[in-house]
BAFIMAR-193577 format. One line per 8 residues: number of its first residue (from 1); their letters; for each residue x, y, z of C-alpha. Coordinates in Angstrom, 3 decimals. Layout:
N
NUM = a = X:Y:Z; ...
This chain:
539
1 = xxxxxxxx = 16.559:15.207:8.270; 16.003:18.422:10.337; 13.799:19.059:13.099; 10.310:19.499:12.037; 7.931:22.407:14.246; 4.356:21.092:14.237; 1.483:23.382:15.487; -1.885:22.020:16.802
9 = xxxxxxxx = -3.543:20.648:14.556; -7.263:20.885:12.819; -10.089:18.719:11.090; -11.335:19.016:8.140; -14.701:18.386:6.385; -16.708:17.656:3.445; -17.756:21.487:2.235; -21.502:20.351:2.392
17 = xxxxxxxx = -22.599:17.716:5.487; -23.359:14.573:3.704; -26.458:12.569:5.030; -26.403:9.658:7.258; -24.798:6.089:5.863; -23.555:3.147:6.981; -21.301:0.516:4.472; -19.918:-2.408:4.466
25 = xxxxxxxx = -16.617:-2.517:3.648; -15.208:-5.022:1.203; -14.028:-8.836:2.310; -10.750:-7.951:0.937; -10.648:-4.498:3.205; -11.392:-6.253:5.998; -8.107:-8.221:5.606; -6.385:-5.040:5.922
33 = xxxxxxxx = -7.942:-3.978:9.354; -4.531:-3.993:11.392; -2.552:-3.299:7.893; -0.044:-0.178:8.687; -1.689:2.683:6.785; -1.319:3.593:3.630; 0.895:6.321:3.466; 3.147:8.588:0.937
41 = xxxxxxxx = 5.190:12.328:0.447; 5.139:14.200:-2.084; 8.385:16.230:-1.844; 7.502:19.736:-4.156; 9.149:22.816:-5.305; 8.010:25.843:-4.467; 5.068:27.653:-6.282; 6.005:30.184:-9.192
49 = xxxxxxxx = 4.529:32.802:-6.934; 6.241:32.758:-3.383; 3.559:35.286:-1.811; 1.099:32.551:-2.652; -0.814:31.053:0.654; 0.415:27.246:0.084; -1.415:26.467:3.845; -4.807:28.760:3.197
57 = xxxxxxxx = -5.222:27.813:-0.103; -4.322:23.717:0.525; -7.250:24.079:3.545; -9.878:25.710:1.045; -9.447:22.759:-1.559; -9.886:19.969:0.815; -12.980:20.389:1.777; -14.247:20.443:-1.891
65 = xxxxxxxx = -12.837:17.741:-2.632; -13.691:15.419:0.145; -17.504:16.335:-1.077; -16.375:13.128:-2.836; -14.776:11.037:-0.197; -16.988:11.853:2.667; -16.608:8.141:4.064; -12.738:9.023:4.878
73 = xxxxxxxx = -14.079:11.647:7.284; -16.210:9.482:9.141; -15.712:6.513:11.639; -14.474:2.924:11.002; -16.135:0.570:12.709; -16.096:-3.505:12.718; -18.665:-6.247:14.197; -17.870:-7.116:17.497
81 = xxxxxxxx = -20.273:-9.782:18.244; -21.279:-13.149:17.495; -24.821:-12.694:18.295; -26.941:-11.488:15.601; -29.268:-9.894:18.528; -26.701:-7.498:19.574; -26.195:-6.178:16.521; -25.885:-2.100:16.352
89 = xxxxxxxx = -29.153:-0.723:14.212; -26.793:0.304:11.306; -25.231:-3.521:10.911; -28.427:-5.359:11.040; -29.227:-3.503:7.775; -26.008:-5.533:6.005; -25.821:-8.506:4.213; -25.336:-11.895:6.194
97 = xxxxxxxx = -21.657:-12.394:5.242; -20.709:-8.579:6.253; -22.407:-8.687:9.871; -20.154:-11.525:10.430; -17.312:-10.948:13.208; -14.371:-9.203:12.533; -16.117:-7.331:9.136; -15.677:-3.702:8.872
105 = xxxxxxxx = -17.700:-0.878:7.533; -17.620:2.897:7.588; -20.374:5.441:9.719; -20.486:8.721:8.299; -22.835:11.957:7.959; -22.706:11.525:12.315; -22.261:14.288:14.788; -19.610:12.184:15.732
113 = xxxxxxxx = -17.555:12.185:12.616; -13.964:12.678:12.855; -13.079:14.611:9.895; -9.308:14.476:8.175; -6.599:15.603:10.279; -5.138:18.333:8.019; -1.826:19.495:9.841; 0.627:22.513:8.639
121 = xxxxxxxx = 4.412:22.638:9.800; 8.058:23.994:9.406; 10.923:21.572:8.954; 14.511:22.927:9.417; 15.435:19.735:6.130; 15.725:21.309:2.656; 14.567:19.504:-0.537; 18.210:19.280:-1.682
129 = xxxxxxxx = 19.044:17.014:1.583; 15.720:14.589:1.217; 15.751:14.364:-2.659; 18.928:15.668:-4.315; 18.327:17.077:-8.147; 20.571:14.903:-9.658; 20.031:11.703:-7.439; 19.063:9.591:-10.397
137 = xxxxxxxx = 22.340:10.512:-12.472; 24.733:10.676:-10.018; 23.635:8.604:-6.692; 21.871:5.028:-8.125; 22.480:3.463:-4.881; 21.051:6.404:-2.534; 22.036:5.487:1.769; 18.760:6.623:3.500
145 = xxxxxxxx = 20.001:6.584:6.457; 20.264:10.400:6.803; 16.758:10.800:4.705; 14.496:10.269:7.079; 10.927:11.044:5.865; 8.991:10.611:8.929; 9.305:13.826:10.591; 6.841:14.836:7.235
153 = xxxxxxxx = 3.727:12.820:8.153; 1.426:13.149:10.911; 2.426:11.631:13.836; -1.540:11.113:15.219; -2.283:7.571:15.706; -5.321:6.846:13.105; -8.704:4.819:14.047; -8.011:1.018:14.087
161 = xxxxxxxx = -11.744:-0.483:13.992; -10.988:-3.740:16.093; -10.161:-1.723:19.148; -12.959:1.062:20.832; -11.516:4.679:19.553; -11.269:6.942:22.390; -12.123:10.510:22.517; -9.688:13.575:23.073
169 = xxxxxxxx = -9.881:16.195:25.610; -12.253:17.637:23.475; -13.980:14.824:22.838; -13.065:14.540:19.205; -12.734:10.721:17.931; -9.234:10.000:16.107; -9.653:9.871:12.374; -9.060:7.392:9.335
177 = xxxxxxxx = -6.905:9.885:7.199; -4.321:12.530:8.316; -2.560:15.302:5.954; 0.601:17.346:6.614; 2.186:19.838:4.835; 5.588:20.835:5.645; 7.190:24.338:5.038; 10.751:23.148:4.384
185 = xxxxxxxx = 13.354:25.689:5.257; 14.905:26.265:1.580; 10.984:27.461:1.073; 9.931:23.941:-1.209; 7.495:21.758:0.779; 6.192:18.421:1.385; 2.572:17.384:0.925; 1.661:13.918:2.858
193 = xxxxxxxx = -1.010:11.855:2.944; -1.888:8.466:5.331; -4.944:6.599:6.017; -6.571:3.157:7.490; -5.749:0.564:5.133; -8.477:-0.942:5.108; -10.072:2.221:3.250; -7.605:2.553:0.897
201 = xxxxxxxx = -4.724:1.220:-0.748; -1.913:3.185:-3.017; -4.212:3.254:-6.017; -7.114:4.721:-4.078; -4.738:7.414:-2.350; -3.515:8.416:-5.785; -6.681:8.924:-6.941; -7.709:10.983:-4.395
209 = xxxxxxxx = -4.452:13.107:-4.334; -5.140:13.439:-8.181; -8.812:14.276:-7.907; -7.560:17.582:-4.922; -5.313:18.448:-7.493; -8.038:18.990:-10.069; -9.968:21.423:-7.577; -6.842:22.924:-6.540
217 = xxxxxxxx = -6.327:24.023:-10.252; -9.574:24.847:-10.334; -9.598:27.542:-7.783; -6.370:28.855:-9.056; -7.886:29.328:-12.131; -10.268:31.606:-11.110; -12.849:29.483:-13.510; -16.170:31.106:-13.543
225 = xxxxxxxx = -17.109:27.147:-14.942; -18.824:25.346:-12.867; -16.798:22.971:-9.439; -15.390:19.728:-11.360; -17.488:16.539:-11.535; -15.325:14.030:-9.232; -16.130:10.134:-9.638; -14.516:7.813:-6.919
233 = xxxxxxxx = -16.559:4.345:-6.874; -17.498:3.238:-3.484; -19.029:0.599:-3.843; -17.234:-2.345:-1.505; -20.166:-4.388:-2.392; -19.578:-4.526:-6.232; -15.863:-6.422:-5.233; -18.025:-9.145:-3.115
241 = xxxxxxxx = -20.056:-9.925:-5.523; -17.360:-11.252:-7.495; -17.141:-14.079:-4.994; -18.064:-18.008:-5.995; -21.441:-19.418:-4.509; -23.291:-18.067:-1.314; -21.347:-16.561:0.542; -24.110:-15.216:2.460
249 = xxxxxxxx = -24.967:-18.993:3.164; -24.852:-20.732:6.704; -21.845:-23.069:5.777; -19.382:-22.521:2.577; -19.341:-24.849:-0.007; -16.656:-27.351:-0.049; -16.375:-28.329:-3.286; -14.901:-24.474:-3.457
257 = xxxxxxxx = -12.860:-24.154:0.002; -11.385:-27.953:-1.492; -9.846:-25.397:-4.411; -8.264:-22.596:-1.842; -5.429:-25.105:-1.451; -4.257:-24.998:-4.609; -3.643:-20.970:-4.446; -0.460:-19.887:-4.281
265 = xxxxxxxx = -1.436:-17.921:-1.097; 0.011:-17.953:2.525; -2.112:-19.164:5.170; -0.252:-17.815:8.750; -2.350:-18.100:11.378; -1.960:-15.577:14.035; -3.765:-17.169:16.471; -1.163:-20.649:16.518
273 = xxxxxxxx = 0.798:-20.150:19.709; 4.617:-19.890:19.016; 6.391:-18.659:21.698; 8.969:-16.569:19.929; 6.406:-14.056:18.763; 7.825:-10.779:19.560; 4.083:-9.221:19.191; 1.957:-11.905:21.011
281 = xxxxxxxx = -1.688:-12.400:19.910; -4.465:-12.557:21.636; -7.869:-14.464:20.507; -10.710:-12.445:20.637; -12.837:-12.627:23.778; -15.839:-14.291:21.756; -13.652:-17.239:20.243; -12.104:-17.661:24.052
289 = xxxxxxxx = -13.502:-21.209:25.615; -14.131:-22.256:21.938; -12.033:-25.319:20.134; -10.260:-23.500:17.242; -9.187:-25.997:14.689; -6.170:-24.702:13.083; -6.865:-22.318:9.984; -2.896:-22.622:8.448
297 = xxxxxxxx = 0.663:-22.469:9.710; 2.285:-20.897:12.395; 4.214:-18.111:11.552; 8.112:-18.747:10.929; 9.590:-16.321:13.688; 12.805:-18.320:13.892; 13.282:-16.993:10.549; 13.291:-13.478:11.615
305 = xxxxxxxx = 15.242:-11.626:13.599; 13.721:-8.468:14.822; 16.145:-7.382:16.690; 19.116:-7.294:13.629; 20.109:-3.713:12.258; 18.089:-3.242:9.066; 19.534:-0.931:6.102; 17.474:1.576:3.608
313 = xxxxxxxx = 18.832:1.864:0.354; 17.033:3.384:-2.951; 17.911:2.010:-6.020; 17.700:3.768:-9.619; 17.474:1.789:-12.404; 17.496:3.749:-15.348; 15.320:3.471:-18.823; 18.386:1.110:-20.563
321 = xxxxxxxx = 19.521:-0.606:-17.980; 15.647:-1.646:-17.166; 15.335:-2.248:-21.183; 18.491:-4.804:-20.509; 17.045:-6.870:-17.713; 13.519:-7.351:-19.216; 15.345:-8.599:-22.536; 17.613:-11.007:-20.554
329 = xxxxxxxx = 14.202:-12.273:-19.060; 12.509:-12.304:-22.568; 15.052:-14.042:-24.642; 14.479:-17.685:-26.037; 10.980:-17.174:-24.430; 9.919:-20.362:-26.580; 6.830:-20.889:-24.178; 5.996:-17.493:-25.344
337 = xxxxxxxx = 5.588:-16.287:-21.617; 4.155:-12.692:-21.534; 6.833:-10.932:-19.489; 6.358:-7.585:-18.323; 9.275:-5.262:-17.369; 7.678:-5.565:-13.443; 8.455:-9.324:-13.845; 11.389:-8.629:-15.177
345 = xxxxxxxx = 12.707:-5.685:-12.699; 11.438:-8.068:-10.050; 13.114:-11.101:-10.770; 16.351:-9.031:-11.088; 16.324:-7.806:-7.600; 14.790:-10.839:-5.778; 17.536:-12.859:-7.535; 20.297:-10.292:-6.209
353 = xxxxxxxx = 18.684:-9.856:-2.470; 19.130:-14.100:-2.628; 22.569:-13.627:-3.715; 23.239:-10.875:-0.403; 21.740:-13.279:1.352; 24.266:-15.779:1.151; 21.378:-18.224:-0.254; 22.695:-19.662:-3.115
361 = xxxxxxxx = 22.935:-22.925:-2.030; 19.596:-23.041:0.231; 17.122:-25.662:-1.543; 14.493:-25.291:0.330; 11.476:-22.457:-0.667; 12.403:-18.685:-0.501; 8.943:-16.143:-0.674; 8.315:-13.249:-2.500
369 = xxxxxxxx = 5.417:-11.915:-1.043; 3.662:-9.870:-3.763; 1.254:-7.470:-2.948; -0.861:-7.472:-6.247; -3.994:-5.624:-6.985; -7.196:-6.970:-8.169; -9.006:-4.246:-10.168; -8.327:-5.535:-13.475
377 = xxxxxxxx = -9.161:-8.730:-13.080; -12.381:-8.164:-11.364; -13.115:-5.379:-13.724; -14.089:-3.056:-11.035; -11.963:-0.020:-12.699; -9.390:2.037:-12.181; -11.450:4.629:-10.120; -13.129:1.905:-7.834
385 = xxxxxxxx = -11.964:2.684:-3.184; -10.594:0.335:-0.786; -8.213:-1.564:-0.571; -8.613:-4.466:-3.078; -5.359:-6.025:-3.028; -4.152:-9.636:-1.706; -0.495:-10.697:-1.038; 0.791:-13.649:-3.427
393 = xxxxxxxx = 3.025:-16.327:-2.468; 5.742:-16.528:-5.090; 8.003:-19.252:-4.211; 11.545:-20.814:-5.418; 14.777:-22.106:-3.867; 17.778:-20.207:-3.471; 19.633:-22.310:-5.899; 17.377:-21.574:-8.442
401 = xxxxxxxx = 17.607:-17.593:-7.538; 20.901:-17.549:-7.471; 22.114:-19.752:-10.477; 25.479:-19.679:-12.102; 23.570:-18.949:-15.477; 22.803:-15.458:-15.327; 20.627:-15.350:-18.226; 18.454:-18.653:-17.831
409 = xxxxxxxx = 18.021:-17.624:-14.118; 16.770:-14.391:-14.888; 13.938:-15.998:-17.773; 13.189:-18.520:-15.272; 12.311:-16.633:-11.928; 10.400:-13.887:-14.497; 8.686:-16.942:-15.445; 8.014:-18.161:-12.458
417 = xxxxxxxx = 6.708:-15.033:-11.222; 4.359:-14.261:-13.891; 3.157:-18.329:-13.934; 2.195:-17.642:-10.276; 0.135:-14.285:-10.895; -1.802:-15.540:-13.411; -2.974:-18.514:-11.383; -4.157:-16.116:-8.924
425 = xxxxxxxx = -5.108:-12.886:-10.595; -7.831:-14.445:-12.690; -11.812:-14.091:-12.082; -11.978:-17.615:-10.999; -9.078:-18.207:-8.848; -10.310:-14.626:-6.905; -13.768:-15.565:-6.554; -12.624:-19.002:-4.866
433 = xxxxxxxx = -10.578:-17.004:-2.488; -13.396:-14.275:-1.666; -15.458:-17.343:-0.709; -13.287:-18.855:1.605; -12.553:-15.094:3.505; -16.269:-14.884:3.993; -16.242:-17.681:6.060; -13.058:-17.189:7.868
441 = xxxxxxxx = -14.129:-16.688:11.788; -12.451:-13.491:11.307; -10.967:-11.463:8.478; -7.637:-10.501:10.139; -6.725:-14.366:11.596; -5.037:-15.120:8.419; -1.343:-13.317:7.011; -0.218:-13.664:3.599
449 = xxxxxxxx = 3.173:-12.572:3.675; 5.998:-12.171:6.648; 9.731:-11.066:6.661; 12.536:-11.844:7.807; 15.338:-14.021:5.780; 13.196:-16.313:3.881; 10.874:-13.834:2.781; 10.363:-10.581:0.925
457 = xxxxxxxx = 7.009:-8.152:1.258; 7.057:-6.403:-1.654; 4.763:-3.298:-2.907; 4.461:-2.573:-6.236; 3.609:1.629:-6.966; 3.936:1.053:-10.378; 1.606:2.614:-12.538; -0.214:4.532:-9.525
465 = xxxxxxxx = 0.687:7.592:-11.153; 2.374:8.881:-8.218; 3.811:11.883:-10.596; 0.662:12.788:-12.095; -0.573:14.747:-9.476; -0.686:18.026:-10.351; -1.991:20.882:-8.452; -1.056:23.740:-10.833
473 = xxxxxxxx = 0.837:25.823:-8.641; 3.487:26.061:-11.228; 4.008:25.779:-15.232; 5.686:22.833:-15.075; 5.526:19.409:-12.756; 6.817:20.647:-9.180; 7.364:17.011:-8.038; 10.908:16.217:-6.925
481 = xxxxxxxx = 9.963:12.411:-5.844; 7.509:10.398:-4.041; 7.459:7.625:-2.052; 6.060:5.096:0.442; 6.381:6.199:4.209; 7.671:2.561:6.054; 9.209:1.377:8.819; 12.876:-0.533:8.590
489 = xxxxxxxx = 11.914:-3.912:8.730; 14.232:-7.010:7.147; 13.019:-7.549:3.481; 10.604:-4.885:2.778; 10.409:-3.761:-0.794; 8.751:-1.149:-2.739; 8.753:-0.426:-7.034; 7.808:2.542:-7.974
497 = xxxxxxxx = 8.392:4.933:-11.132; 11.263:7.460:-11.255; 10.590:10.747:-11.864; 10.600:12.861:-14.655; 12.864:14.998:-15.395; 12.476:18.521:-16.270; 12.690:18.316:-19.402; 9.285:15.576:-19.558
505 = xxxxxxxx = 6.258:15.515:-18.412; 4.522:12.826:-16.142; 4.457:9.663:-17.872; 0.322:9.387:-18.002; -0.599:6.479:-19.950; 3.173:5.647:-21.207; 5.385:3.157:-20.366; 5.733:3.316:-16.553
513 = xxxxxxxx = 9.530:2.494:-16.808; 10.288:5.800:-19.031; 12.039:7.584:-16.716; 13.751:4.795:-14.946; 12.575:2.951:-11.706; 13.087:3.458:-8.062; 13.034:0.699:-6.063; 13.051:1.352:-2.169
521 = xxxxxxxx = 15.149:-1.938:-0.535; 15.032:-2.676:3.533; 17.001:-5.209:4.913; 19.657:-6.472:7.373; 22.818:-4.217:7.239; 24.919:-6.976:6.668; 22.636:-8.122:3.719; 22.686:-4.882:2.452
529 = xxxxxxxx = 26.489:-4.056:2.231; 27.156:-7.123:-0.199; 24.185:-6.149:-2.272; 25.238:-2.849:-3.141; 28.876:-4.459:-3.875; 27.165:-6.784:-6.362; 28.538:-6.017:-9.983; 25.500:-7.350:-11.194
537 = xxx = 22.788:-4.766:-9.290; 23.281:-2.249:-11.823; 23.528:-3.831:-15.285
């Protein structure tokens, strides 16, 4: 990518001062405290109307819309003590089980809120270079190498809430969300967006992105109607309420911590010395002098190397050729298995990453670390904040991934994958699991997923309506692509829609697959050059 000019930046906020509050933050959003954030680009075409003020008019809507967000302006804070008498006024008002260490919740409506970095700068990169037109058609297998994206997001370090946020010159706090747009020098632009995990997760950013876009249309309209009713849910309690028992109680119950073994979850517990750790842990002061009886396994560093050459590759799968891999995993389904086409798409590529892998005669497990939301399960709806997602342990042995029988392996890993998820993503087996968090001495001592050789982390953007954002700065969707802003790290994965072409719309409420699917692939170099030799990547 080019070089990328970035003036000082400014904060942003709400349009009117919102009063004074203090929240908890959900028990799943505290797992995310030290989470990378959450972070995308929108890569656009220019307006129909060059003379229009993409930076003035970009600053007016934010403010209007973050009316409706006014907790992403403030500060995010976490409990930092194990005695209940000293307690900050503002936590003493929570529940029992969210003044517990390590919890988080969000100040706002202070004189010392932060606002949302909003950032405006000139990259020497055209649109052609990061996202070429006919990319889908004519480059499947896209090197990334010379795309580099990160030149297009803020580079300001955002608030992490276990360590004390310090002050600028100016005595300005660092904030939980940062916004850049980028005047790219063919005259398109780039619009992105990052924030604390722990706030928000892709679904929440979406919404948010799609909710500016409806003032942003608004203003352009000119509309003499009144500003446009926004409804984000936050409401972090509502998600702990789903857990099982009293979790507000002095001691869990057993009879439900007895069931947390039987969840296909990792347990990786940070604070279990191993002396390969390239990113050594420490134990917080107020466990120090304690006995800390082990809370799960120590992580599997000698299954990592951090130090190997890791690829970027983006993969295009195209309507057909994803129609042909989820019928391959639906065929002789006699155990009438609901497969989806994510099962499907996912089983395809974890097979082939096995097979790059050189795994297929390792019998011993292999993870797929699924990051899977929990919305829809919980019924907490599509429009509910934070970041209510858990990582899922989907497990099998490279054999089994990488079986001569193309077509049984295929039905049995979707299988597998979608027997796992539903043992998980149920009311019952997520209440069990919220129990057992809210007793965890901290939030953030337990990992659900790690890289490396044995393991893939992958994030699923499917259905996030990434392409639906529309700010109406043009007659037709200005969206070249999207995607997920990441470092290179061995067997990171992320699924994602395609998208449409100019000659359809967003997909909305349609299949997700309709215009293909992009799948964003990290891993060792080596790794990576068989995989994209494979004859059997690209049906």
């Amino acid at each position: 990518m080019g070089s990328v000019e970035t003036p000082p930046s400014e904060r942003l906020f709400p349009s009117t001062k919102p009063p004074q509050r203090a929240v908890a933050l959900s028990l799943l959003d505290a797992t995310a405290a030290e989470f990378a954030p959450t972070s995308a680009v929108w890569l656009c075409e220019r307006p129909k109307n060059v003379q229009f003020d993409l930076a003035g008019h970009f600053r007016r809507s934010l403010p209007l819309v973050l009316d409706a967000y006014p907790q992403w302006t403030g500060l995010l804070k976490s409990i930092a003590t194990l005695d209940s008498s000293q307690l900050k006024s503002e936590e003493a008002e929570f529940a029992p089980h969210a003044r517990r260490f390590g919890r988080l919740y969000a100040h706002y409506g202070t004189s010392e809120d932060a606002g949302v970095e909003f950032v405006t700068a000139k990259s020497s990169a055209t649109l052609e270079a990061l996202a070429p037109s006919s990319r889908t058609t004519d480059q499947p297998l896209l090197d990334c190498k010379n795309v580099i994206l990160d030149g297009l997001a803020s580079s300001t370090l955002l608030a992490c809430p276990l360590r004390p946020s310090e002050a600028d010159q100016d005595g300005v706090l660092p904030p939980v969300m940062a916004i850049q747009l980028t005047e790219l020098a063919c005259g398109n632009f780039a619009l992105s967006a990052k924030i604390a995990h722990a706030l928000a997760d892709i679904q929440s950013l979406v919404l948010f992105m799609k909710d500016w876009s409806t003032i942003s249309r608004w203003l352009i309209s000119d509309s003499k109607l009144p500003k446009p009713v926004l409804n984000p849910v936050f409401e972090p309690g509502l998600l702990d309420s789903k857990a099982s028992g009293d979790i507000n109680g002095d001691q869990p119950d057993q009879t439900i911590i007895d069931q947390v073994a039987g969840l296909p979850l990792h347990r990786y517990d940070w604070w279990a010395a191993q002396p390969q750790c390239p990113w050594p842990r420490e134990i917080p002061a107020a466990f120090r002098g304690q006995e800390l009886v082990p809370a799960g396994t120590a992580m599997p560093w000698s299954d990592w190397d951090v130090e190997a050459p890791v690829s970027h590759y983006l993969v295009h799968l195209t309507r057909d050729q994803v129609e042909i891999i989820w019928k391959k995993a639906t065929e002789n389904n006699l155990e009438n298995t609901r497969i989806s086409r994510h099962d499907a798409i996912l089983a395809h590529i974890w097979s082939c990453i096995a097979r790059a892998r050189n795994q297929q005669n390792d019998t011993g497990p292999l993870h797929c670390d699924l990051v899977c939301g929990t919305r829809p399960a919980l019924h907490l709806g599509n429009t509910f904040l934070g970041s209510s997602v858990l990582m899922i342990n989907l497990e099998m042995a490279g054999a089994d991934l990488v079986s001569p029988s193309q077509d049984h392996r295929l039905r049995n890993i979707a299988r597998r994958i979608r027997e796992t998820i539903n043992k998980i993503n149920n009311p019952t087996a997520l209440g069990v699991h919220l129990h057992s968090i809210a007793f965890e001495k901290t939030p953030q001592r337990l990992w659900q997923a790690f890289l490396g050789q044995r393991h893939l982390l992958v994030t699923t953007w499917a259905r996030a309506g990434l392409y639906d954002v529309d700010f109406g700065l043009s007659e037709v969707p200005i969206i070249r692509y999207a995607d997920a802003m990441l470092p290179d790290l061995d067997g990171e994965l992320v699924i994602k829609e395609a998208p449409p072409s100019k000659k359809s719309s967003s997909t909305g409420e349609s299949n997700w697959t309709e215009n293909g699917v992009d799948i964003s692939i990290r891993i060792q170099t080596e790794d990576m050059e068989r995989l994209i030799r494979d004859p059997l990547l690209l049906p």
